[in-house]
C-alpha positions as CSV (number, residue, x, y, z in Angstrom):
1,X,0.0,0.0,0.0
2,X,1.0,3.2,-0.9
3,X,2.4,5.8,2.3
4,X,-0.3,7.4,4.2
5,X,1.9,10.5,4.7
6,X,3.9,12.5,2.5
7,X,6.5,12.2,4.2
8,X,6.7,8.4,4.4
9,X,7.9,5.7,3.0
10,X,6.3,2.2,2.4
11,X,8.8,-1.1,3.5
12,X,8.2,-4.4,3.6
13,X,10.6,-6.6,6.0
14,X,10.4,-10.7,6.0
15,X,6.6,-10.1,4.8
16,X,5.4,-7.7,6.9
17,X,5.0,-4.1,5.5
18,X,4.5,-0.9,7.0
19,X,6.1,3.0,6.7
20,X,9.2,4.6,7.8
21,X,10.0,7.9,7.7
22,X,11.5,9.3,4.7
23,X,15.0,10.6,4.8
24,X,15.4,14.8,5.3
25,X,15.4,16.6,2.2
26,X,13.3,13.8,0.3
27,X,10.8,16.1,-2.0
28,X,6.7,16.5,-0.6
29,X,3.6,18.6,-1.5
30,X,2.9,20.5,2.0
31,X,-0.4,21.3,0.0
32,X,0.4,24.8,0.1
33,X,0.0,26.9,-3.0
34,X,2.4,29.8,-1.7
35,X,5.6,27.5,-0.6
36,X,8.3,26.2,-3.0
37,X,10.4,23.3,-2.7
38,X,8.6,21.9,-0.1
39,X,11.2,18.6,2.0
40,X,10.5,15.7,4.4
41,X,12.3,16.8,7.7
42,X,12.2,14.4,10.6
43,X,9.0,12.6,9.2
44,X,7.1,16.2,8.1
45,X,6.8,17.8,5.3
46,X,8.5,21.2,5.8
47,X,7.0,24.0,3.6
48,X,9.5,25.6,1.3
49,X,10.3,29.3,0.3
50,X,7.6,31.4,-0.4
51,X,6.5,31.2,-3.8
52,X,7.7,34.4,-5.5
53,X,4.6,35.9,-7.1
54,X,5.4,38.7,-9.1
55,X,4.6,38.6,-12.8
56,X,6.5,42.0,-13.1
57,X,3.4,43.4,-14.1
58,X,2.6,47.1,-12.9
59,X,-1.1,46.3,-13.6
60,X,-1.4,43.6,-11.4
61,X,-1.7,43.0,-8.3
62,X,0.2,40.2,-6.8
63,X,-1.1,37.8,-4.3
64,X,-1.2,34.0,-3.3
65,X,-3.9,32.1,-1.9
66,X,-3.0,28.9,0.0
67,X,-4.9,26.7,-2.3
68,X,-4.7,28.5,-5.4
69,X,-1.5,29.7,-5.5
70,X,-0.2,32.9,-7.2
71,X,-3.6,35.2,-8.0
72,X,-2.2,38.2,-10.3
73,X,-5.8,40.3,-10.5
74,X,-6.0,43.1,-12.8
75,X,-5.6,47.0,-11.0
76,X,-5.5,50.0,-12.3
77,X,-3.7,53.2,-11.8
78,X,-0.8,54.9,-12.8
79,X,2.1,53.0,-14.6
80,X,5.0,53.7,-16.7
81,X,5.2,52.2,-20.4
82,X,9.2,52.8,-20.4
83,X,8.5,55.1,-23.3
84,X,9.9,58.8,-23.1
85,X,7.5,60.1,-25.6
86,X,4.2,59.4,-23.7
87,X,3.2,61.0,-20.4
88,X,0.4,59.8,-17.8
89,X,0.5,56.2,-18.7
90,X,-2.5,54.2,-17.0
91,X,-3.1,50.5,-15.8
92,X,-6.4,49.3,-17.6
93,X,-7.3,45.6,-18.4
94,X,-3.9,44.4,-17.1
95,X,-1.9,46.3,-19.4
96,X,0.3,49.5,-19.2
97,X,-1.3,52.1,-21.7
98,X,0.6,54.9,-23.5
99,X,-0.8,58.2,-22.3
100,X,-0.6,61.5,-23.9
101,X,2.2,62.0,-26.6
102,X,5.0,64.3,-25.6
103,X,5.1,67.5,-27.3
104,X,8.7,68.2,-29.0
105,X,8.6,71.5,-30.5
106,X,11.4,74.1,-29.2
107,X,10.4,76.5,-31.5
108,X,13.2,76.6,-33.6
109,X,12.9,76.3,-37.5
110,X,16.9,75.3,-37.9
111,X,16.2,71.9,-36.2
112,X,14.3,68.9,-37.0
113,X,11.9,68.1,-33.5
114,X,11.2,64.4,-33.0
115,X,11.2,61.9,-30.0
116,X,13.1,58.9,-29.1
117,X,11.6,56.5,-27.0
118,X,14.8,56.1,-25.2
119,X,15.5,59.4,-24.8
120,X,12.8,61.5,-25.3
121,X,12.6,64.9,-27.2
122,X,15.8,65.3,-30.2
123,X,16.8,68.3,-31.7
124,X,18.8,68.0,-34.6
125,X,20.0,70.5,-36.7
126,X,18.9,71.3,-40.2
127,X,19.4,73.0,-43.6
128,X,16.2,74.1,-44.2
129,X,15.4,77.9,-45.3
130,X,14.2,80.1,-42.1
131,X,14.0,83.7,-41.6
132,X,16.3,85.7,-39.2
133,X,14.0,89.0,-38.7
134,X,16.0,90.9,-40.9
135,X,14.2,92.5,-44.1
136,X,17.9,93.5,-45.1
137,X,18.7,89.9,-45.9
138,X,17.5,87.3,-48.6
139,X,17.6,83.8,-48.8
140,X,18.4,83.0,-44.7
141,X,19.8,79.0,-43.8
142,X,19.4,77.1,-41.7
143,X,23.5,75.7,-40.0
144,X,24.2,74.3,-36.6
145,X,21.1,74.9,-35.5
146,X,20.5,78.9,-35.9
147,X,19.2,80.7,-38.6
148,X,22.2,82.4,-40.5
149,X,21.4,85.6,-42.6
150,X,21.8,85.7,-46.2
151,X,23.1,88.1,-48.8
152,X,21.6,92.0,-48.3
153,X,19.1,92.7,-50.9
154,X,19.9,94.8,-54.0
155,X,18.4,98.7,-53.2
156,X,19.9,100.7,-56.1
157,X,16.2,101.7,-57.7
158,X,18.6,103.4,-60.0
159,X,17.7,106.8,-59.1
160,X,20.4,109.5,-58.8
161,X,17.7,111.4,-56.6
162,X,17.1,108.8,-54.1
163,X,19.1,107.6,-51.1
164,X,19.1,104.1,-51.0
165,X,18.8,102.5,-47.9
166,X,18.2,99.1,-46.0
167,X,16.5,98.8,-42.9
168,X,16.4,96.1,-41.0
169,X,12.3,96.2,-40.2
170,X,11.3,97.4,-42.8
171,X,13.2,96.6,-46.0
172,X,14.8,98.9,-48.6
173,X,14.1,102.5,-48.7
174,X,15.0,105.4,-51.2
175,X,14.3,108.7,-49.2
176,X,14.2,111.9,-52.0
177,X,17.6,113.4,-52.1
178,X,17.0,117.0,-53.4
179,X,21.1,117.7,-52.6
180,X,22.5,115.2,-55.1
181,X,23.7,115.7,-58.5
182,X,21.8,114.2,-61.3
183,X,22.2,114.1,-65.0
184,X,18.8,114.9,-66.9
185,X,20.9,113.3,-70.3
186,X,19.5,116.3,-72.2
C-alpha cells in the first residue's frame, strides 16, 4: 500500500510491511499553493520558500492564496510604459497604456523636433530655409542649428535722386535726395 503521509515511506521486511520515515530533504507537496520546494524533515513535510509571485506586471496585483497559488488580479492606476515620448501612462485591463504624446517643439525652424523612445525629445539640426527678422537679408539657412542671414538685398532703384537704404524692419528705402547731382541726359 501506498504511504499514508507525504512524508513516508512504504517497507516491507520478512513479509510484513508498513512505513518509515523518509530521509530529510526527500521532496513532498505540503499542500500549500504559496511555498516552494517543499522537504521531508524528521517525518514532516517542511514548507518551502515562499513562492515568489510577481509577474513584473505594474497592472497587477500580486497575491497567493493557499490553495490556489499565485492570483495576479487586474488593478488599475498609474504606470510607466518605459517610453519617453508618452506621459500619464494608466493601468487598464492588465496592461500599461501609452498616455498623452510628448510635445517636442522648441520652436526653432533650424532643427528637426522628434522623440526617441529612449531618450525622449531630439533636436537636430537642419538646412532648411528660415527667416532671421531681418528684411535687409534674402535667402536665410538654416546651420548648426540657428538661422544664418543671407546676402543683403539689392536697393539701387537706380535713381540718382534717391538715397538708398536698407532697414532692418522694414526693407529697402529710397528717401528723395533733393542735394544730389543728377544728370537729366538732355
Amino acid at each position: 500500500p501506498p504511504p499514508a503521509e507525504p512524508c513516508t515511506v512504504a517497507t516491507c521486511v520478512a513479509g510484513v510491511c508498513g512505513t518509515a520515515a523518509a530521509g530529510d530533504g526527500a521532496s513532498c507537496n505540503d499542500n500549500d499553493g504559496c511555498t516552494s520546494n517543499d522537504a521531508c524533515k524528521a517525518g514532516s513535510c517542511a514548507g518551502g520558500p515562499a513562492t515568489d509571485c510577481d509577474d513584473k506586471n505594474p497592472c497587477t496585483a500580486d497575491t497567493c492564496d493557499k490553495a490556489k497559488g499565485c492570483q495576479h488580479a487586474n488593478s488599475d492606476g498609474p504606470c510607466d510604459d518605459g517610453s519617453a515620448c508618452t506621459g500619464k501612462d494608466s493601468c487598464k485591463g492588465g496592461a500599461c497604456l501609452p498616455g498623452t504624446a510628448t510635445t517636442c517643439d522648441d520652436q526653432n525652424a533650424c532643427t528637426t523636433d522628434s522623440c526617441d523612445a529612449a531618450k525622449g525629445c531630439v533636436f537636430l539640426p537642419n538646412t532648411a530655409t528660415c527667416e532671421d527678422g531681418s528684411a535687409c537679408t534674402t535667402g536665410d539657412a538654416c546651420k548648426d542649428g540657428a538661422c544664418i542671414a543671407g546676402k543683403a538685398p539689392d536697393c539701387d532703384d537706380k535713381n540718382a535722386c534717391t538715397k538708398d537704404s536698407c532697414d532692418a524692419g522694414v526693407g529697402c528705402s529710397h528717401a528723395a535726395d533733393d542735394q544730389a547731382a543728377c544728370t537729366d541726359d538732355n
